[in-house]
Biopython code that builds the backbone (N, CA, C, O; Angstrom):
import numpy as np
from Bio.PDB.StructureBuilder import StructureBuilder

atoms = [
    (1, "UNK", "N", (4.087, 54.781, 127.300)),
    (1, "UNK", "CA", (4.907, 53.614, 127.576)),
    (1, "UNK", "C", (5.113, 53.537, 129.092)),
    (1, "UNK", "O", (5.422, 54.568, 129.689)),
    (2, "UNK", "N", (4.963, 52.400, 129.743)),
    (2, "UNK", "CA", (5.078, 52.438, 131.327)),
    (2, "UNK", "C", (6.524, 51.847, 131.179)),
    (2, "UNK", "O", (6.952, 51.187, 130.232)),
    (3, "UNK", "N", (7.200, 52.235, 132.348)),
    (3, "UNK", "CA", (8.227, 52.672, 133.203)),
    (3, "UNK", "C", (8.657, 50.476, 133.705)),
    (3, "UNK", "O", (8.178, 49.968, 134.719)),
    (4, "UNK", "N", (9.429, 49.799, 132.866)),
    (4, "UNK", "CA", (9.732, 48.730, 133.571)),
    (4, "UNK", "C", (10.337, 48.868, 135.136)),
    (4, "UNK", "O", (11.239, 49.628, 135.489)),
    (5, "UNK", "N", (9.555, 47.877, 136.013)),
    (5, "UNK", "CA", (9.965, 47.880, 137.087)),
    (5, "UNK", "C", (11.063, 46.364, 137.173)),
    (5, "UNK", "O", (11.946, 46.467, 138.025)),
    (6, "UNK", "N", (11.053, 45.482, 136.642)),
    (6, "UNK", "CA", (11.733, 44.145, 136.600)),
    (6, "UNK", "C", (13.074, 44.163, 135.666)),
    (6, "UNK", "O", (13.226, 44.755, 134.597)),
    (7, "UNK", "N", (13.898, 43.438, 136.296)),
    (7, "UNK", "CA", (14.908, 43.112, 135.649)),
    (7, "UNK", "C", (14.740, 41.679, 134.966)),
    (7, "UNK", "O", (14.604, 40.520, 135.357)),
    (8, "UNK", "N", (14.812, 42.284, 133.865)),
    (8, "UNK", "CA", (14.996, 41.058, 132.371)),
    (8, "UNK", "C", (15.971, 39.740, 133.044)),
    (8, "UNK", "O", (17.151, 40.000, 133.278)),
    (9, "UNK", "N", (15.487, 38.439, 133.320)),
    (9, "UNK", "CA", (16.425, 37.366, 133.794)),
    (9, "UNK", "C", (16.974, 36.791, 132.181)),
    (9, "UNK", "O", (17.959, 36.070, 132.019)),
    (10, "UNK", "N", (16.382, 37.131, 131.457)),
    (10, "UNK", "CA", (17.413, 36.766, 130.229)),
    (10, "UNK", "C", (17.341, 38.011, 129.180)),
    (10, "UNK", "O", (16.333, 38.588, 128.773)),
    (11, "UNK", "N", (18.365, 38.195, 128.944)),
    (11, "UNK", "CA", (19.021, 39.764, 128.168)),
    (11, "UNK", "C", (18.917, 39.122, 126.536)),
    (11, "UNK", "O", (19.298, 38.145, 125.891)),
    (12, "UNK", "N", (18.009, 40.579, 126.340)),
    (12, "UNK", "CA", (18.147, 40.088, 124.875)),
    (12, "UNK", "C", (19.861, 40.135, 124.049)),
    (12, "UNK", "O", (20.846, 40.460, 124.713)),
    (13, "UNK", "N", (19.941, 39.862, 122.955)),
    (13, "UNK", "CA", (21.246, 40.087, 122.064)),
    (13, "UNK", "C", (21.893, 40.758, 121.783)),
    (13, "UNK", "O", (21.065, 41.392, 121.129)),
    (14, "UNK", "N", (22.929, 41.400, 121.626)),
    (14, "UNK", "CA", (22.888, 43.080, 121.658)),
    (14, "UNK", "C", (22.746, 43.373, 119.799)),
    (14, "UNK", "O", (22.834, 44.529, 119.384)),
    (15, "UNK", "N", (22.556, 42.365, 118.960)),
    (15, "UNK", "CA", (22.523, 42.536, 117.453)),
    (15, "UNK", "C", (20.285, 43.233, 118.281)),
    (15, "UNK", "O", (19.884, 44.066, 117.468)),
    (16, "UNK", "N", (19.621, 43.108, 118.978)),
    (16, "UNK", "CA", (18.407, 43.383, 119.055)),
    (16, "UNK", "C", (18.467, 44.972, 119.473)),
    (16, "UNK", "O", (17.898, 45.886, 118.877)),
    (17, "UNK", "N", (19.090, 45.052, 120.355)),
    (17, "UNK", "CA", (19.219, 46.329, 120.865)),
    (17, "UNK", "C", (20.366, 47.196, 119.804)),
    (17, "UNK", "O", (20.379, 48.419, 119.664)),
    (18, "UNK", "N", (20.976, 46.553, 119.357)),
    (18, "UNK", "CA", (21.310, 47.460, 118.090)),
    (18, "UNK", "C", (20.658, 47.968, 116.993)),
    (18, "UNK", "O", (21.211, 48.946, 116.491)),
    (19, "UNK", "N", (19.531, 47.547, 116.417)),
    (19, "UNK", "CA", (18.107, 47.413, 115.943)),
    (19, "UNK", "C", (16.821, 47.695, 116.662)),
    (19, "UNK", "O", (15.772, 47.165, 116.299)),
    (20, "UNK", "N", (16.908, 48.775, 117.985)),
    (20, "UNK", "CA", (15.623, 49.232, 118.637)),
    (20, "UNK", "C", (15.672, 50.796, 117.933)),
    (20, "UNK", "O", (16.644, 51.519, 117.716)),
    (21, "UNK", "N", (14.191, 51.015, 117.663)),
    (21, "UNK", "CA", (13.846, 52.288, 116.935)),
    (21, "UNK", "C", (13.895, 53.163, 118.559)),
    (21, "UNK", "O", (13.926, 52.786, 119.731)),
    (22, "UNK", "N", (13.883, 54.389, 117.920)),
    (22, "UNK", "CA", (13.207, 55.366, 119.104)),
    (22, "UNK", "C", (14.217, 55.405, 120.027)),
    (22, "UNK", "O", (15.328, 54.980, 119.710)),
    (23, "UNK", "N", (13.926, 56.023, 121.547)),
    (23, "UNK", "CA", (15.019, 56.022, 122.551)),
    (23, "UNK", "C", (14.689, 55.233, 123.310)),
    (23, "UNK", "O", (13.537, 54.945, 123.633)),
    (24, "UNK", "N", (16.105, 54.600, 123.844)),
    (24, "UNK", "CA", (15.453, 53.580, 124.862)),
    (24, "UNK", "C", (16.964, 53.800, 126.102)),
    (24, "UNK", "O", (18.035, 53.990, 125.526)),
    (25, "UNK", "N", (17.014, 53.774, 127.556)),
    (25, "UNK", "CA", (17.893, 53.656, 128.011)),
    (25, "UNK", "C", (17.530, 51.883, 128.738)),
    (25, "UNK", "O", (16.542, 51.329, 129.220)),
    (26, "UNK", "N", (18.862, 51.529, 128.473)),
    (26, "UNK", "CA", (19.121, 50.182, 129.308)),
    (26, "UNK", "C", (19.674, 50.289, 130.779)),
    (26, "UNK", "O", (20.246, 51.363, 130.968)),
    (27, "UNK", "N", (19.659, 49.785, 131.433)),
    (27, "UNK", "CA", (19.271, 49.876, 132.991)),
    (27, "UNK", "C", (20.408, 48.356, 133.142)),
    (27, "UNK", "O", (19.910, 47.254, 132.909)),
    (28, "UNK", "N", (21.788, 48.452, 133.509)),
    (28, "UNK", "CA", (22.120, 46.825, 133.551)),
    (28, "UNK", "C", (22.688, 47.188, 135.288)),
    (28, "UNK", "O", (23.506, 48.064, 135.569)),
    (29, "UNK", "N", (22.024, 46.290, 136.248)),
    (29, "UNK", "CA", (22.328, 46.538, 137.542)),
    (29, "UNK", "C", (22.030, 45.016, 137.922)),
    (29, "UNK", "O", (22.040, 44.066, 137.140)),
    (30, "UNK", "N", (21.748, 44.989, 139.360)),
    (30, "UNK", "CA", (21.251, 43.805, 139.810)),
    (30, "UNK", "C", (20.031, 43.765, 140.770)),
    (30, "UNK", "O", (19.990, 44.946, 141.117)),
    (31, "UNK", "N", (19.223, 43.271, 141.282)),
    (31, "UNK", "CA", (18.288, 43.244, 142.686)),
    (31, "UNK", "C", (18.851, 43.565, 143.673)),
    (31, "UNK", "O", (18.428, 44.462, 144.401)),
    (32, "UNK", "N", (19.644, 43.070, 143.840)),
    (32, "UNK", "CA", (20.751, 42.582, 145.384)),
    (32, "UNK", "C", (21.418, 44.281, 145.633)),
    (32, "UNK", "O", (21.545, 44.775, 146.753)),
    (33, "UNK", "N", (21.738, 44.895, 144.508)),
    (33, "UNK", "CA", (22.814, 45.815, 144.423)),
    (33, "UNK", "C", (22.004, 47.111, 145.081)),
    (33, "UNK", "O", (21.226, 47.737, 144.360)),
    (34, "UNK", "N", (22.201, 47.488, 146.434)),
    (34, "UNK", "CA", (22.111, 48.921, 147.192)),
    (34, "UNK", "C", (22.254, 49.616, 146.187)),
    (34, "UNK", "O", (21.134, 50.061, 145.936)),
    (35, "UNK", "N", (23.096, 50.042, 145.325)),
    (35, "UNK", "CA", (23.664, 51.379, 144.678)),
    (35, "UNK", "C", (22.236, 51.436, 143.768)),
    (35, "UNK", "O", (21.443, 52.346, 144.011)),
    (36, "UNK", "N", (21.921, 50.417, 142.688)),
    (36, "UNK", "CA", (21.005, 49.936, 142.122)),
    (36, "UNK", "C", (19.351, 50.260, 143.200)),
    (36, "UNK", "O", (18.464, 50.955, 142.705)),
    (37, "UNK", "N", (19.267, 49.957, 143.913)),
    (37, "UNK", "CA", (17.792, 49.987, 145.207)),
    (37, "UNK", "C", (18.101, 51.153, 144.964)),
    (37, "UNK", "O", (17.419, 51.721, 144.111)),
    (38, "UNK", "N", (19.030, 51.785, 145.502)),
    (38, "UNK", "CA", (18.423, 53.406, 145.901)),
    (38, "UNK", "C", (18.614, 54.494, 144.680)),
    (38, "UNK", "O", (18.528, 55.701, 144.905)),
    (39, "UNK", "N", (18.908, 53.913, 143.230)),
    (39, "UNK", "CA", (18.459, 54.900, 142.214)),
    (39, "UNK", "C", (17.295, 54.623, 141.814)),
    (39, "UNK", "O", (17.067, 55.310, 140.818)),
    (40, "UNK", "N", (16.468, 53.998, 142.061)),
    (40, "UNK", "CA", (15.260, 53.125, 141.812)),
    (40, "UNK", "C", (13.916, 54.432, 141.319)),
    (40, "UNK", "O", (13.302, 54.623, 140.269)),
    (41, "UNK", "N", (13.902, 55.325, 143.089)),
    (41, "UNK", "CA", (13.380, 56.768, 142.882)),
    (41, "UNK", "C", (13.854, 57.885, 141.998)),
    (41, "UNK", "O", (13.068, 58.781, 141.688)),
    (42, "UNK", "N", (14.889, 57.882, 141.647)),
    (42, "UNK", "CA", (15.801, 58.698, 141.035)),
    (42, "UNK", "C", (15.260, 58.402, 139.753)),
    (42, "UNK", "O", (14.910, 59.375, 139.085)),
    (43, "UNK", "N", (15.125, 57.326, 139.293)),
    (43, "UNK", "CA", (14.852, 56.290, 137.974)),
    (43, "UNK", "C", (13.272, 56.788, 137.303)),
    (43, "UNK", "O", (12.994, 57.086, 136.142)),
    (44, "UNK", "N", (12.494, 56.745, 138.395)),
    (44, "UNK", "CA", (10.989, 56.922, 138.520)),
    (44, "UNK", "C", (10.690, 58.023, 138.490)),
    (44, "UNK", "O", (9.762, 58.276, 137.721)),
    (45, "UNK", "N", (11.275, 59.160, 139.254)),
    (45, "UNK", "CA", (10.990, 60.765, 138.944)),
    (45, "UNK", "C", (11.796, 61.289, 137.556)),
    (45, "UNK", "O", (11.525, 62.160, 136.730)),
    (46, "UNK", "N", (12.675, 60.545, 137.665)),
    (46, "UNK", "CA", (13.278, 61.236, 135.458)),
    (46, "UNK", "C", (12.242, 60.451, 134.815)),
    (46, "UNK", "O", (11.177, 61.044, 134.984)),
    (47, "UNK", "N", (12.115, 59.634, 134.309)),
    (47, "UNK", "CA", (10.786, 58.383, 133.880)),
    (47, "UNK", "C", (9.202, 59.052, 133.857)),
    (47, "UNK", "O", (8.363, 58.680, 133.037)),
    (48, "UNK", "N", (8.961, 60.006, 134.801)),
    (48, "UNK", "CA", (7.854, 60.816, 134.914)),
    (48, "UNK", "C", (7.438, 61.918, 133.761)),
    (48, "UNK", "O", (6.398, 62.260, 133.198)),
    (49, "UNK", "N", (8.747, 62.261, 133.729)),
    (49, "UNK", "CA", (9.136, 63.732, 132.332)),
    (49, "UNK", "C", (8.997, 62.793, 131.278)),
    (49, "UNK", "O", (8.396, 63.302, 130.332)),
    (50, "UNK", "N", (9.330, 61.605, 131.083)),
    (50, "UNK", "CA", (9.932, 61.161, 129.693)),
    (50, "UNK", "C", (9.187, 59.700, 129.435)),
    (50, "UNK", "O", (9.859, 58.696, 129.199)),
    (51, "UNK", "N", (7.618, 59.669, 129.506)),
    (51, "UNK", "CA", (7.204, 58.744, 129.121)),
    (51, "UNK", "C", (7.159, 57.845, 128.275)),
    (51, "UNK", "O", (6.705, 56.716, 128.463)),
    (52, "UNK", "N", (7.774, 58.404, 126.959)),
    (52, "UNK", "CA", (7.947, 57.777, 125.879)),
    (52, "UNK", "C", (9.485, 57.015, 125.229)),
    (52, "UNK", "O", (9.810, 56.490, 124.164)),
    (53, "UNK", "N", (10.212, 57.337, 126.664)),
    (53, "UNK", "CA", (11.678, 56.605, 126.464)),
    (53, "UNK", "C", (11.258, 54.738, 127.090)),
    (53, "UNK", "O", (10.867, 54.274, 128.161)),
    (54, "UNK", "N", (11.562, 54.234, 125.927)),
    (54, "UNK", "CA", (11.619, 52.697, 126.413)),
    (54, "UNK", "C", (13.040, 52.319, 127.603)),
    (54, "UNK", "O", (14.214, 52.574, 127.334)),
    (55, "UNK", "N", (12.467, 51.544, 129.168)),
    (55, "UNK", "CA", (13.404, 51.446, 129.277)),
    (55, "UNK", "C", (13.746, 49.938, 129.796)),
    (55, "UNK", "O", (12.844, 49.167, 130.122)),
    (56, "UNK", "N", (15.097, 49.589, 129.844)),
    (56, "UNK", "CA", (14.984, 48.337, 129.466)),
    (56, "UNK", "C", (15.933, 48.074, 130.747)),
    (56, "UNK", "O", (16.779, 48.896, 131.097)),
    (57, "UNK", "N", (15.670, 46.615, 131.539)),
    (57, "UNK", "CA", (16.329, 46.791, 133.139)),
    (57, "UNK", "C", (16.782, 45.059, 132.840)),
    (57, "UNK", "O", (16.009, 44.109, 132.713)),
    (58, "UNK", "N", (18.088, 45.057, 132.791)),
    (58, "UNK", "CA", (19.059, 43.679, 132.537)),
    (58, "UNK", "C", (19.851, 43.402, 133.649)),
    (58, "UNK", "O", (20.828, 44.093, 133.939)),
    (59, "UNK", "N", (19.421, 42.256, 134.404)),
    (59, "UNK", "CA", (20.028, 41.980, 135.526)),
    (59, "UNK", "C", (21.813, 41.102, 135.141)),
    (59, "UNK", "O", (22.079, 39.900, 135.126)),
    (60, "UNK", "N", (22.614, 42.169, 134.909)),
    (60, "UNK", "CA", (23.850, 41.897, 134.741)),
    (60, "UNK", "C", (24.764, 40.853, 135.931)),
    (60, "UNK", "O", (24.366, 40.526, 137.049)),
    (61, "UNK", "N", (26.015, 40.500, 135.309)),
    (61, "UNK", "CA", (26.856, 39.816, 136.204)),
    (61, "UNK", "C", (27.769, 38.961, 135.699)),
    (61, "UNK", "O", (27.221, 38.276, 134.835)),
    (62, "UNK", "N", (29.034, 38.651, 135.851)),
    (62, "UNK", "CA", (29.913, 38.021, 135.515)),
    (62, "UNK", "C", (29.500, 36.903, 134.576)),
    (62, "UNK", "O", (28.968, 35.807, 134.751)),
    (63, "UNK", "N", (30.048, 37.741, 133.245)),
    (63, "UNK", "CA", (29.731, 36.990, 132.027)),
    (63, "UNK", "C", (28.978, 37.032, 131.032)),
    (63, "UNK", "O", (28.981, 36.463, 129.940)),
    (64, "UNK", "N", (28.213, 37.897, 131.610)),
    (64, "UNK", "CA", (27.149, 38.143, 130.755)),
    (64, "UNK", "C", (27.178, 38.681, 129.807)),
    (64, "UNK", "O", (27.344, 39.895, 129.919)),
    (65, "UNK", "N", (27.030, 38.072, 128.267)),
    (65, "UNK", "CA", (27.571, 38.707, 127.134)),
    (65, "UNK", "C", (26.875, 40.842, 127.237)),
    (65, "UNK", "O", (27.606, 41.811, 127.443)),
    (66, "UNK", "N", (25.865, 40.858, 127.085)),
    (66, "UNK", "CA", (25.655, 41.708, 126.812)),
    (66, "UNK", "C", (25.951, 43.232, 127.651)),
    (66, "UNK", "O", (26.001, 44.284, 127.014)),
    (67, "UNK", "N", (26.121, 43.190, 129.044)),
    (67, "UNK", "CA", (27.006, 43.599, 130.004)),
    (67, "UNK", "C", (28.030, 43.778, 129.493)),
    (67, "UNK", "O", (28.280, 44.969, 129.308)),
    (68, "UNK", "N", (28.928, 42.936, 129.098)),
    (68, "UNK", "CA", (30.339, 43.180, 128.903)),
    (68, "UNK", "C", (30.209, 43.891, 127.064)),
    (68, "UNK", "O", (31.010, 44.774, 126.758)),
    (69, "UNK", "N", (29.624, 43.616, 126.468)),
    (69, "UNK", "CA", (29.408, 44.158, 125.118)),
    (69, "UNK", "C", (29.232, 45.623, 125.270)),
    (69, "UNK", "O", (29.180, 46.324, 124.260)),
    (70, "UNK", "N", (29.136, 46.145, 126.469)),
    (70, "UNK", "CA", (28.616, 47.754, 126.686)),
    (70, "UNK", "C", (29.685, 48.139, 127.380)),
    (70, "UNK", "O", (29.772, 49.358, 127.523)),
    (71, "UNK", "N", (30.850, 47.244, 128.040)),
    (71, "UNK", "CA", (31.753, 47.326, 128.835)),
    (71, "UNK", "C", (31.244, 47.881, 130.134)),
    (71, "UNK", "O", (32.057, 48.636, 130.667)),
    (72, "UNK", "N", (30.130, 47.713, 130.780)),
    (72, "UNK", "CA", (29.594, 47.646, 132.420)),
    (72, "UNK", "C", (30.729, 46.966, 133.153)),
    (72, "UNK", "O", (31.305, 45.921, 132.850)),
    (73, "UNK", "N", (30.940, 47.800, 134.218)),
    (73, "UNK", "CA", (31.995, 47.382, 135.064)),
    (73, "UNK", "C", (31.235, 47.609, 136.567)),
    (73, "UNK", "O", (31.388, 46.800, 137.483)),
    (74, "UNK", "N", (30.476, 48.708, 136.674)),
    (74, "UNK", "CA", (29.776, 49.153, 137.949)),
    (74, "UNK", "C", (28.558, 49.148, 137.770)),
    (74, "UNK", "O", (28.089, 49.673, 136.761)),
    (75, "UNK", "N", (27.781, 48.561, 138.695)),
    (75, "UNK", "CA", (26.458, 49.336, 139.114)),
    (75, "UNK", "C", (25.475, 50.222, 139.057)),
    (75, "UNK", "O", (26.133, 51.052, 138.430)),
    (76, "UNK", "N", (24.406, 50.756, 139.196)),
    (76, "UNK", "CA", (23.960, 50.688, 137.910)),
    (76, "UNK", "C", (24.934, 51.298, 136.991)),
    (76, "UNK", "O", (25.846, 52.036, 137.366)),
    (77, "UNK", "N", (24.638, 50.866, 135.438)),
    (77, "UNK", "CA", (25.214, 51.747, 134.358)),
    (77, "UNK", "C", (23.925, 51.380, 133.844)),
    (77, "UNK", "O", (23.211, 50.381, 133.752)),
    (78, "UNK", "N", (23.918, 52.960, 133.457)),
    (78, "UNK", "CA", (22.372, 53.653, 131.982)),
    (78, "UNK", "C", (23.073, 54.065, 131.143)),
    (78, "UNK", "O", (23.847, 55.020, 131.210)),
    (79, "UNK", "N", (22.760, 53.051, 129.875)),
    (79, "UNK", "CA", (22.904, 53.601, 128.838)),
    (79, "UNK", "C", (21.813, 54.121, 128.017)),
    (79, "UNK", "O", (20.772, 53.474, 127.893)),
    (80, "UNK", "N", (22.004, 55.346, 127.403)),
    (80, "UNK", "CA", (20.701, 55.826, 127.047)),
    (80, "UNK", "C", (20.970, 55.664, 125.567)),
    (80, "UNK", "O", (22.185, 55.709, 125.371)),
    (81, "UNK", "N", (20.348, 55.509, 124.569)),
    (81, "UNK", "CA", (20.186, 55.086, 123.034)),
    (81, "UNK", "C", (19.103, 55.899, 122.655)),
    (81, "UNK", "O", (18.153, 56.472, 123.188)),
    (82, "UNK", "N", (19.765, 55.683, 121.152)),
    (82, "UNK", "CA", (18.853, 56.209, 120.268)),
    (82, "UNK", "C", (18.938, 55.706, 118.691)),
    (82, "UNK", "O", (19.791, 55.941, 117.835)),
    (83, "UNK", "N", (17.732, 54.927, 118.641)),
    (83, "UNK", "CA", (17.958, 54.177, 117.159)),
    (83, "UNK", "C", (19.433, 53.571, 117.386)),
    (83, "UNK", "O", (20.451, 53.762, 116.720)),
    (84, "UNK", "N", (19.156, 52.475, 118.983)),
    (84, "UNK", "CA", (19.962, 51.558, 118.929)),
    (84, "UNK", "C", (21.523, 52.186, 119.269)),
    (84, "UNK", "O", (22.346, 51.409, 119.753)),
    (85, "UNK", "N", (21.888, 53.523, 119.022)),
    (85, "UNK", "CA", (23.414, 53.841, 119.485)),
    (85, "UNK", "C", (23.496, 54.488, 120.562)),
    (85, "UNK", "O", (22.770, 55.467, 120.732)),
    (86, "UNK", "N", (24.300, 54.125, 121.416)),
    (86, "UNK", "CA", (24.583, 55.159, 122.531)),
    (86, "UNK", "C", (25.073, 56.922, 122.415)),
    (86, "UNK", "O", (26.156, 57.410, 122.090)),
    (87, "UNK", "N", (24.479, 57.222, 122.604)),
    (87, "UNK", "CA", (24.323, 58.754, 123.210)),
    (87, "UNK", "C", (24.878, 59.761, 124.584)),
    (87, "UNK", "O", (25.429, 60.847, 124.763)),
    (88, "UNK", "N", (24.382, 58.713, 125.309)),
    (88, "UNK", "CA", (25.335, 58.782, 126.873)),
    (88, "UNK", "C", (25.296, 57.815, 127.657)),
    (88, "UNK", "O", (24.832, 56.775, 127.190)),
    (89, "UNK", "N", (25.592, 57.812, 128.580)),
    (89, "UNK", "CA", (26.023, 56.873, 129.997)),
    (89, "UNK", "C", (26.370, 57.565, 130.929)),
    (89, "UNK", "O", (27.155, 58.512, 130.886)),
    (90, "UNK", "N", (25.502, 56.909, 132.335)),
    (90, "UNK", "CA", (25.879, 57.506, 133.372)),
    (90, "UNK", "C", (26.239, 56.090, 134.514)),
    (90, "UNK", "O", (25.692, 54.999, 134.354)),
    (91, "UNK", "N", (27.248, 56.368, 135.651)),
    (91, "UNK", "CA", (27.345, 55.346, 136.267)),
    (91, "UNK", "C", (27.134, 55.455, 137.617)),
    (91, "UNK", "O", (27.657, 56.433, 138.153)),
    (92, "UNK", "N", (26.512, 54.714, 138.296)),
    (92, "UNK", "CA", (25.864, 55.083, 139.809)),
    (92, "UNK", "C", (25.691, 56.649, 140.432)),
    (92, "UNK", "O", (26.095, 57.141, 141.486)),
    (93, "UNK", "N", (24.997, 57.147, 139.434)),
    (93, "UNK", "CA", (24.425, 58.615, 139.403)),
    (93, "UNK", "C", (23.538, 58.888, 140.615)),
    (93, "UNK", "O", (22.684, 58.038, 140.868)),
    (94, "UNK", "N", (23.616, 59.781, 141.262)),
    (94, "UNK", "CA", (22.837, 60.032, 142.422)),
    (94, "UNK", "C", (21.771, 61.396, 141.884)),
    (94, "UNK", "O", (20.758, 61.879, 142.390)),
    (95, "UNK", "N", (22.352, 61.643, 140.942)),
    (95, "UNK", "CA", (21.712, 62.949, 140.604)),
    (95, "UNK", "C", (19.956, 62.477, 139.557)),
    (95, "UNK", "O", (19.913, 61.611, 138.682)),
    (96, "UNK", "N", (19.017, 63.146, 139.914)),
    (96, "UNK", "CA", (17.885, 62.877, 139.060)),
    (96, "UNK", "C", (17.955, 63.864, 137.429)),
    (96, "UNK", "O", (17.610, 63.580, 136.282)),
    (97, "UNK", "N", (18.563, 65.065, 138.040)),
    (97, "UNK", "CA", (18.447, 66.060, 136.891)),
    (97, "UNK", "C", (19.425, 65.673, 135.890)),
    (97, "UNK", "O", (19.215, 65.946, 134.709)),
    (98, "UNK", "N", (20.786, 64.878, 136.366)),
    (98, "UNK", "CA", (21.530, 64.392, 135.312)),
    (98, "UNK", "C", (21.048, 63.045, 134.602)),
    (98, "UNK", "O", (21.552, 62.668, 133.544)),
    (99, "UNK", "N", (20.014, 62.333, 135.277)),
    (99, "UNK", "CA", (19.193, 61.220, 134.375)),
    (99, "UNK", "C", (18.424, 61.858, 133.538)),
    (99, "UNK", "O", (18.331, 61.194, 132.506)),
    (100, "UNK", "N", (17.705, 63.025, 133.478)),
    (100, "UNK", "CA", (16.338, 63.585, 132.452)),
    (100, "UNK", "C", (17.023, 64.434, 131.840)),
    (100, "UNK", "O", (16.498, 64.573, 130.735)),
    (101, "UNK", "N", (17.888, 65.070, 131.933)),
    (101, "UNK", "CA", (19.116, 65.630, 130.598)),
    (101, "UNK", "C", (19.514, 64.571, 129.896)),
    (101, "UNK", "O", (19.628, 64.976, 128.739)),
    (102, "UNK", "N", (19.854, 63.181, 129.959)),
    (102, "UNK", "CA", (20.250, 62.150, 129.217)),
    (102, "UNK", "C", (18.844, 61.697, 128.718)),
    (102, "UNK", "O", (18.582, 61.389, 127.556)),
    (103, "UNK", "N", (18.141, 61.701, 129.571)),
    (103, "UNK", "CA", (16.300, 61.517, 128.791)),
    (103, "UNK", "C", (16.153, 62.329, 127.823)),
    (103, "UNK", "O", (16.031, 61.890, 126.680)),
    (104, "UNK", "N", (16.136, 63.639, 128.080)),
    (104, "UNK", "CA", (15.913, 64.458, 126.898)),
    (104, "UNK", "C", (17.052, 64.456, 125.672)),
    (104, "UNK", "O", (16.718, 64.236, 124.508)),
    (105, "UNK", "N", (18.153, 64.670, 125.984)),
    (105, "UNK", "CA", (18.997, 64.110, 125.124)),
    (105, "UNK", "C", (18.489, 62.930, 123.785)),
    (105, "UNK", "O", (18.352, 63.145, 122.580)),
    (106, "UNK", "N", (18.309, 61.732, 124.537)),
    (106, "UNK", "CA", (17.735, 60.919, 123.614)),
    (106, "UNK", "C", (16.588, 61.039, 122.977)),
    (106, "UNK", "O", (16.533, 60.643, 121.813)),
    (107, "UNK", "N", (15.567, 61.545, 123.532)),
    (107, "UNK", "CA", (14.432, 62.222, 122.850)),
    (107, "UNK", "C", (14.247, 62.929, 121.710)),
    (107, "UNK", "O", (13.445, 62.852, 120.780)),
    (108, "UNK", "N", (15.558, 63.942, 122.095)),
    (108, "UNK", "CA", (15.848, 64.990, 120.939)),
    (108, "UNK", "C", (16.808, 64.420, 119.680)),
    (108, "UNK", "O", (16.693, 64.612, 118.469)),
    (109, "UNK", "N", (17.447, 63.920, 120.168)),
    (109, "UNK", "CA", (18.490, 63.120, 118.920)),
    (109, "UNK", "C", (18.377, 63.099, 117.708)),
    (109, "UNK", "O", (17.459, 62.381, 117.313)),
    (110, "UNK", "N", (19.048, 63.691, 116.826)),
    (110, "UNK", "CA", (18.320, 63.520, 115.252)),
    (110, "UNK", "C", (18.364, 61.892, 114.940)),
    (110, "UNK", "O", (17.756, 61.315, 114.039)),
    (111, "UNK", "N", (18.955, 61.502, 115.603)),
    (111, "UNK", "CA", (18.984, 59.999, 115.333)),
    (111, "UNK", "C", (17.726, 59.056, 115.450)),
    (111, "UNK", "O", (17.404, 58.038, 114.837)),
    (112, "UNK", "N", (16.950, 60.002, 116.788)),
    (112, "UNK", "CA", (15.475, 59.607, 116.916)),
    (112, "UNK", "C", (14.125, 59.622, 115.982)),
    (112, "UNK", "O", (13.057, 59.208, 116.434)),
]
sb = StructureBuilder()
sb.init_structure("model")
sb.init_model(0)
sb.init_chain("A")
sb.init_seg("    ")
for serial, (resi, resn, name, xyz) in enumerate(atoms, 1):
    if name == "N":
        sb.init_residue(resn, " ", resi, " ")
    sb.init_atom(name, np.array(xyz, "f"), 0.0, 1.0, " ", f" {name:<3s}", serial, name[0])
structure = sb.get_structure()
């Protein structure tokens, strides 16, 4: 599975992403957002270990149902899933090793 580089300009439903098999972390940040640019590498070297996590990049922002359905308040927020439920979340993480512990996490999940 390759590694989305684009942010989704329209977010799917969250009844869809409640209904995704397998692990997937969602990515809800913006273009514009520094904090967002510079986990980008951070994003890409955990993403390296964990090819087979779907990940999904939703350009959030005031109003946006599905943003607020996850309760995103900051920049990036990853939520990582599994068979659709959250598992963990991290919020403007600087750390890479704490993104591929939440990778593997979801990987391993009996839920997966």
């Amino acid at each position: 599975m390759t590694m989305n580089e684009v942010y989704a300009g329209i977010e799917p439903a969250r009844a869809e992403i409640d209904m995704l098999e397998g692990p997937t972390m969602l990515e809800f940040g913006s273009p514009s957002c520094g904090y967002c640019r510079a986990a980008q590498p951070l994003l890409a070297s955990a993403f390296s270990d964990h090819p087979n996590v779907r990940r999904i990049k939703i350009a959030d922002g005031s109003g946006r149902p599905l943003g607020r359905s996850f309760k995103v308040k900051l920049w990036p927020t990853l939520v990582f899933l599994s068979n659709g439920r959250e598992i963990a979340r991290l919020v403007r993480t600087g750390d890479a090793g704490a993104i591929r512990r939440a990778l593997a996490q979801i990987e391993s999940s009996p839920l997966a």
